[in-house]
C-alpha positions in Angstrom: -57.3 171.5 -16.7 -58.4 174.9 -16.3 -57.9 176.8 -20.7 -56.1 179.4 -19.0 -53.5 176.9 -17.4 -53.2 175.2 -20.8 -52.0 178.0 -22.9 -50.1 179.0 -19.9 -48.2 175.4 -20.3 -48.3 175.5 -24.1 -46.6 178.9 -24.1 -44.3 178.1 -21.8 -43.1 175.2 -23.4 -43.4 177.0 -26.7 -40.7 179.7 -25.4 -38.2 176.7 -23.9 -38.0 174.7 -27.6 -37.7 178.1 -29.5 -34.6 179.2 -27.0 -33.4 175.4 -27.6 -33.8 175.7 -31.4 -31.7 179.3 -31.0 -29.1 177.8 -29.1 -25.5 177.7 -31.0 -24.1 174.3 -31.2 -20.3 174.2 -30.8 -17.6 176.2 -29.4 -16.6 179.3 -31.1 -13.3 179.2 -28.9 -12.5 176.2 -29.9 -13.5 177.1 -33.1 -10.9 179.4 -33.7 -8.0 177.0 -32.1 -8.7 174.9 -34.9 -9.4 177.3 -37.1 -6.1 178.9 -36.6 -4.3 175.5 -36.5 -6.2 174.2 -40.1 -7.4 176.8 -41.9 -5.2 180.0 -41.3 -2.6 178.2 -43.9 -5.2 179.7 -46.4 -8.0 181.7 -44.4 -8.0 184.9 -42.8 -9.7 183.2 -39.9 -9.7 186.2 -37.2 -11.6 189.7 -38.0 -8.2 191.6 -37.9 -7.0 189.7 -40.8 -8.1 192.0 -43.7 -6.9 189.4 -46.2 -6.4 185.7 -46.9 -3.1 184.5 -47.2 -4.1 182.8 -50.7 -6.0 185.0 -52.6 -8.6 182.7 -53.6 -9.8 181.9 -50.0 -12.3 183.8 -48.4 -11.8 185.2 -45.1 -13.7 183.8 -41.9 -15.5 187.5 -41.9 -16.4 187.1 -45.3 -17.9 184.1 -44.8 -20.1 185.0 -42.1 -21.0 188.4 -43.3 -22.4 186.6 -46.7 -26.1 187.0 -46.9 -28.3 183.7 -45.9 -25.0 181.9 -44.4 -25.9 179.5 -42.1 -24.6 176.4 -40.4 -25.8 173.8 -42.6 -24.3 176.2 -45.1 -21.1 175.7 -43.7 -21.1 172.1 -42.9 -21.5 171.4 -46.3 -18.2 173.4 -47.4 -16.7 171.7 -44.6 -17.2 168.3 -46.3 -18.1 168.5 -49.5 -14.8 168.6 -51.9 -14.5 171.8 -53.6 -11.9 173.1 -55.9 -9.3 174.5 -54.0 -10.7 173.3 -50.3 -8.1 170.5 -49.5 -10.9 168.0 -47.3 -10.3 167.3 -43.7 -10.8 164.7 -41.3 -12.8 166.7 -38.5 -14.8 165.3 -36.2 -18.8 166.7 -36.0 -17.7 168.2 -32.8 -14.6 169.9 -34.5 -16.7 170.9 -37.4 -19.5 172.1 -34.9 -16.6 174.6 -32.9 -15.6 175.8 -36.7 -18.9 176.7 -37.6 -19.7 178.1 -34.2 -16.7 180.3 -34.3 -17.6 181.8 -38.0 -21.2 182.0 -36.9 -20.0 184.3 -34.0 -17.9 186.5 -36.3 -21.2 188.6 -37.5 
C-alpha cells in the first residue's frame, strides 16, 4: 500500500473513533421525563427553574454548569449514597437519559 493511502486510511479512521468517542450516550428527552418524574420532588430539573424545591439540592443547571462535570461524574452521584440523595433503582439506560439530559443543559 501506497504511504499516502495509509495515512489517508489512518486519518480517516482516526476522525470516525474520535466522532464515536464525542458521541452522547442516552436520551436527554428522556432524560428529563425521568428527571421530572424522580428528581423534581427535590431538583430544579429544567433551566427555568431558578431554584430547588429543597434548598439543599442543586439544580440540574447547576450541576452541569459546575466546572470539570462530566458523565462519569454524574453516574457516580447517581449511585453512590450521599447524604441527603435518597438512592434509586435506575436502570444504566435510565441513568444514561439522566445524565444525557444534564449534560445537554450547558
Amino acid at each position: 500500500m501506497k504511504p499516502e493511502i495509509r495515512l489517508a486510511s489512518l486519518l480517516a479512521l482516526s476522525v470516525a473513533a474520535s466522532h464515536a468517542h464525542a458521541q452522547v450516550v442516552g436520551d436527554p428527552q428522556k432524560g428529563l421525563e425521568l428527571a421530572q418524574q424522580v428528581c423534581s420532588e427535590c431538583h430544579a430539573v429544567r433551566t427555568g427553574d431558578a431554584r430547588s424545591p429543597n434548598s439543599a439540592a442543586p439544580t440540574f443547571l447547576d450541576l452541569a454548569s459546575t466546572p470539570g462535570m462530566t458523565s462519569t461524574a454524574l453516574l457516580v452521584a447517581l449511585t453512590t449514597p450521599h447524604a441527603g440523595m435518597p438512592m434509586f433503582r435506575l436502570s444504566a439506560e435510565q441513568r444514561e437519559d439522566v445524565i444525557a439530559y444534564v449534560l445537554s443543559l450547558r
